[in-house]
C-alpha positions as CSV (number, residue, x, y, z in Angstrom):
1,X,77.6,85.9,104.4
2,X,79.8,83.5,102.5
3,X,79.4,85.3,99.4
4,X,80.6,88.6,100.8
5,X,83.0,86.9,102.6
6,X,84.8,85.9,99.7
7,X,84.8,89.0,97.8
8,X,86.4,91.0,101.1
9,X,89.2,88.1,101.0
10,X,89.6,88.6,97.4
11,X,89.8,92.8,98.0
12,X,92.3,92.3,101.0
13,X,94.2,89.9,98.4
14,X,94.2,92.7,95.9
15,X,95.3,95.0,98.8
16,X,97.9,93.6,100.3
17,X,99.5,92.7,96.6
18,X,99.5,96.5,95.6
19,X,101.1,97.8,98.8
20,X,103.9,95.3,98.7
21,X,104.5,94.8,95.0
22,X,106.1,98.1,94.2
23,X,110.1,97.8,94.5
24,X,111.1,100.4,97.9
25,X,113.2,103.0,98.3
26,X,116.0,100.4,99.5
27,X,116.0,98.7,96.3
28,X,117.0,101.2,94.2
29,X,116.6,99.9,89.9
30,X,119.9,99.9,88.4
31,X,120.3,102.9,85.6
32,X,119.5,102.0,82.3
33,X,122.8,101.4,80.1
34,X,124.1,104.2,78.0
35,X,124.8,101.8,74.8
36,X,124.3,98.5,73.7
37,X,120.9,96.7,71.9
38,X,118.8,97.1,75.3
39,X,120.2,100.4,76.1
40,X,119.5,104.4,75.9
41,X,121.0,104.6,73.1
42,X,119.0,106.5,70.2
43,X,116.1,106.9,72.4
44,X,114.0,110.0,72.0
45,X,112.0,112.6,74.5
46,X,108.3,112.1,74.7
47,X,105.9,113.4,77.7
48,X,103.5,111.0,79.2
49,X,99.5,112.6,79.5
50,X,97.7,109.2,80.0
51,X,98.0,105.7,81.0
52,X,94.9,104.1,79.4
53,X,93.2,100.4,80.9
54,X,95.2,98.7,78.4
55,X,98.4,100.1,79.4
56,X,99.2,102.1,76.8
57,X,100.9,104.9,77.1
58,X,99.0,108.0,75.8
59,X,102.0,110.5,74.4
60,X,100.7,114.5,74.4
61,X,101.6,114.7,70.8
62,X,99.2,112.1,70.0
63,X,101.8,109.2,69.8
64,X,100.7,105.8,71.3
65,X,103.4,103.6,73.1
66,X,103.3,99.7,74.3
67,X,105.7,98.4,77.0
68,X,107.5,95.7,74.7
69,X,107.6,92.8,75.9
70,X,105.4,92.9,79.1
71,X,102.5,90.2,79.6
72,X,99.4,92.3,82.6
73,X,96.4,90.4,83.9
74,X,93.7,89.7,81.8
75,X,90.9,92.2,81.6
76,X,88.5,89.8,83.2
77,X,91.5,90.6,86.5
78,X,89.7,94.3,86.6
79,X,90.4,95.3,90.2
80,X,93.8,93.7,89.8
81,X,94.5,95.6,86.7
82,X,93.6,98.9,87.9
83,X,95.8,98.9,91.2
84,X,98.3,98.2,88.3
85,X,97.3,101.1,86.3
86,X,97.1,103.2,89.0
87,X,100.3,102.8,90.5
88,X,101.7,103.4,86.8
89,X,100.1,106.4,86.2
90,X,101.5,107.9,89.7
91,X,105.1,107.4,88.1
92,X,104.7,108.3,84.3
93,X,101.6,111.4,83.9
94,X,103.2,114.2,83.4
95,X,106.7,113.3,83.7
96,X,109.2,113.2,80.5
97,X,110.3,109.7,79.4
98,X,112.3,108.5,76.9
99,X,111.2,105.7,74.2
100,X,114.1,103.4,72.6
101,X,113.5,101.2,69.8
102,X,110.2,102.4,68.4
103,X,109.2,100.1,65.8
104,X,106.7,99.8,63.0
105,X,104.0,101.1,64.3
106,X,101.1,97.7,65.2
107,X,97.7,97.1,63.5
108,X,96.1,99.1,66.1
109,X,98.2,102.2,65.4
110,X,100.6,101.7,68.4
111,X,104.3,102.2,68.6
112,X,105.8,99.1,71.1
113,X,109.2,100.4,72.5
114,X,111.9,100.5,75.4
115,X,110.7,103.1,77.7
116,X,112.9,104.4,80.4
117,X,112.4,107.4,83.2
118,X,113.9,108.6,86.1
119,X,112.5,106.2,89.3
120,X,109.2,107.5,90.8
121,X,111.1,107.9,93.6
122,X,114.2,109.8,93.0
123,X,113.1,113.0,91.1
124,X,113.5,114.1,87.3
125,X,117.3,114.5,87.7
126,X,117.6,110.6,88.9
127,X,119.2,108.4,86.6
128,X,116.8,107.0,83.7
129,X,115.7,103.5,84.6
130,X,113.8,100.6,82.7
131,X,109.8,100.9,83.4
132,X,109.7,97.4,82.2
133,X,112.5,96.4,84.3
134,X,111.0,97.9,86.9
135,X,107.5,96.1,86.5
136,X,109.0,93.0,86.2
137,X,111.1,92.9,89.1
138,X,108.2,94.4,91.4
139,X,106.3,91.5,89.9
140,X,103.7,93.6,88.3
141,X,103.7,92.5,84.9
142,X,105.3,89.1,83.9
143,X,108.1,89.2,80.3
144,X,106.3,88.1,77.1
145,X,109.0,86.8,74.7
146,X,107.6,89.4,71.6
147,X,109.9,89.8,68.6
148,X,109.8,93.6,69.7
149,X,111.7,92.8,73.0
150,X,114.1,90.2,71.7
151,X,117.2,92.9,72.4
152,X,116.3,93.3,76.2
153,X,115.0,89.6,76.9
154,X,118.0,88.6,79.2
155,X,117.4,91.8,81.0
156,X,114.2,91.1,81.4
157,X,114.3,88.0,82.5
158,X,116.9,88.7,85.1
159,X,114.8,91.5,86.4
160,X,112.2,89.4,86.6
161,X,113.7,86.6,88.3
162,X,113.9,87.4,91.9
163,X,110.2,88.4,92.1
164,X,109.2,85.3,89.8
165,X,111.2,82.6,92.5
166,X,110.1,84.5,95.5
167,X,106.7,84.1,94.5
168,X,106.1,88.3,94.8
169,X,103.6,90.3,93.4
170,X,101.8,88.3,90.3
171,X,103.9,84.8,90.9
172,X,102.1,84.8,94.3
173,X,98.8,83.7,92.8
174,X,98.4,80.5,91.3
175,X,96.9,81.7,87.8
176,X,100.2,83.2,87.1
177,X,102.8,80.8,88.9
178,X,105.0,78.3,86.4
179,X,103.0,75.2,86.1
180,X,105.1,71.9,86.8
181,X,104.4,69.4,84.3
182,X,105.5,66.7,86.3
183,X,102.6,67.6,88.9
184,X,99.6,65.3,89.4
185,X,96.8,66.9,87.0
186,X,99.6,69.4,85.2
187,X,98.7,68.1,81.6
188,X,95.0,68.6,81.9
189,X,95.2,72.1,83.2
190,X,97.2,73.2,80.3
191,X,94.8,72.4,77.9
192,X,92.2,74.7,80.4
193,X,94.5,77.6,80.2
194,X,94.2,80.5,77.8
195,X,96.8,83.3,77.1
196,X,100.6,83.4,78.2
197,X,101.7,80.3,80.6
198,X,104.9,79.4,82.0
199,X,105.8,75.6,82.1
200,X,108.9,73.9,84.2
201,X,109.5,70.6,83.8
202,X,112.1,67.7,82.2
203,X,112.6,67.2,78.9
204,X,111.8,63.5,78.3
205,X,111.9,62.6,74.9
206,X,112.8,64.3,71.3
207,X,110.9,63.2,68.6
208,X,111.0,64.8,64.8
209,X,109.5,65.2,61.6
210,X,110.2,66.7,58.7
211,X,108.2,69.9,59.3
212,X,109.5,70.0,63.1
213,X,111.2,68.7,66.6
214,X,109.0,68.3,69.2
215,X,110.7,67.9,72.5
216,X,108.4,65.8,74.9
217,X,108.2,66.9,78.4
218,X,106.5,63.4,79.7
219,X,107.4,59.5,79.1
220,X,104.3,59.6,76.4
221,X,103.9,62.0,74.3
222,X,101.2,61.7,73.5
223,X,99.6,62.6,77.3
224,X,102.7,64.8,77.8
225,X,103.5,68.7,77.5
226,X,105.6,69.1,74.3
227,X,107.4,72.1,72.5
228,X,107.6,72.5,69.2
229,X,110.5,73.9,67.3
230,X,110.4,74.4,63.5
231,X,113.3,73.4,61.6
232,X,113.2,76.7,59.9
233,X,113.7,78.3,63.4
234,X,116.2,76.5,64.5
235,X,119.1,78.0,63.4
236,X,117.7,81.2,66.1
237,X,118.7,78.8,68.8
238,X,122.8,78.5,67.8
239,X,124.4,75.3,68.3
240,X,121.2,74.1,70.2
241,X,121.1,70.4,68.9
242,X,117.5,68.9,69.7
243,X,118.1,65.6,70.8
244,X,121.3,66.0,73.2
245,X,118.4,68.0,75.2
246,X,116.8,64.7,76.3
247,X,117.2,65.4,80.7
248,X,117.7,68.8,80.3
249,X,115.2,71.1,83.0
250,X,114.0,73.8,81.5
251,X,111.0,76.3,82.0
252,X,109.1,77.8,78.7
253,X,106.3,80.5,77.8
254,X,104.0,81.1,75.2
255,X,100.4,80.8,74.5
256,X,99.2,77.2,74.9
257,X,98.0,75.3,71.4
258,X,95.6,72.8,70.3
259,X,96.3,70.0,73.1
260,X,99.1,70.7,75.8
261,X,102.1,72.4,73.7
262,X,103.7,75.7,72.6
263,X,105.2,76.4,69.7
264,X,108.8,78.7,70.7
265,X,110.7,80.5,67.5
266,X,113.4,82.5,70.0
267,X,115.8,81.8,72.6
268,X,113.2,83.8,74.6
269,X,111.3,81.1,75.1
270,X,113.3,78.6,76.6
271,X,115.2,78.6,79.6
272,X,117.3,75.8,80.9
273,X,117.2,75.7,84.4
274,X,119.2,72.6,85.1
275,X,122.9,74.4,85.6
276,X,124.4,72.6,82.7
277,X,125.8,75.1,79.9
278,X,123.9,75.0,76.6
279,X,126.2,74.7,73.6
């Protein structure tokens, strides 16, 4: 009886997170901008015929298309996955879409890109909106900071916002919500984690060598959460000067390295969260 009681607490779970994750019909998305780097602009027609388990999108001419920029469940999350999927598919088979940004195509043969359609809601002759938006802000995927998204990242990150702080859709279960690093434990269950995390925390210390800065969230670094920052990289980051960041709040993601630290190479990375203006 406990067994099975657990797995119909895990279906409800699953349940409840699929009929309240999509955005409604009172929240319309915003149209996709006509120009601009994350924009329409020099996107072309395709028609979607498949969504697969990985979420690619399966093009009728053959044509395989990735969602740039979009971090799902893992595939060990099946049931969760699939009430993903599912609810994808009902929006994109069989409808026309437009793909923006289509860049070299990846080792597997797949072409990662912008893709926009009219709301699953509002009919073919609805304004074109971001699916990726869209996702995000119904807090059905979470944004990955990939070189391929880099032009929509502050769009992506503002669509995801509200859904991330309100704890909706993904962000309501704890494998997916930011980890605090100033939490009893925090440290310890970083180095348990595997894929993309999301860290908040302070930044305590700055410490460099000549291959790196590595800004210390933690009065030790050795037992704290740290990100590193090539010096190569850090002219990506502006004026950003390392060690004036000592105090600073600010929440990261990436993929989790030998010990408890990420290594960031875009702005994408790092968000400061304090309210003080970065240079």
């Amino acid at each position: 009886m406990r067994s099975f009681g657990l797995i119909w607490v895990q279906r409800v779970a699953v349940a409840s997170f699929v009929a309240t994750a999509w955005p409604s019909c009172a929240e319309p998305l915003p149209p996709a901008a006509e120009t601009g780097e994350c924009s329409l602009e020099g996107a072309v027609p395709a028609t979607v015929a498949a969504v697969d388990e990985d979420f690619e999108l399966l093009l009728d001419d053959g044509r395989r298309a990735t969602l740039a920029g979009l971090d799902f469940p893992p595939p060990e999350m099946a049931e969760l996955r699939a009430a993903i999927r599912s609810r994808l598919s009902s929006w994109l088979v069989g409808r026309d879409i437009f793909l923006g940004a289509v860049a070299t195509l990846d080792r597997w043969g797949r072409a990662p890109a912008r893709i926009y359609a009219s709301p699953a809601d509002g009919g073919d002759a609805a304004p074109l909106t971001s699916v990726a938006a869209a996702l995000l802000s119904a807090g059905e995927a979470r944004f990955r900071p990939d070189p391929t998204a880099a032009a929509c990242a502050k769009a992506y990150l503002a669509a995801e916002a509200p859904a991330r702080d309100a704890g909706v859709g993904l962000w309501s279960r704890p494998e997916f919500r930011p980890i605090d690093v100033s939490a009893p434990g925090a440290v310890d269950d970083l180095k348990r984690r595997k894929g993309m995390i999301v860290v908040v925390g302070a930044i305590g210390s700055v410490g460099e060598s000549r291959r790196a800065f590595y800004l210390n969230f933690g009065d030790k670094w050795r037992d704290s959460f740290t990100v590193v920052i090539l010096r190569r990289n850090l002219a990506v980051f502006g004026q950003i000067e390392p060690r004036s960041l000592v105090g600073r709040r600010a929440r990261v993601r990436g993929l989790i390295e030998t010990g408890a630290r990420i290594e960031i190479a875009t702005p994408a990375e790092i968000e400061f969260v304090d309210g003080v203006p970065s240079r």
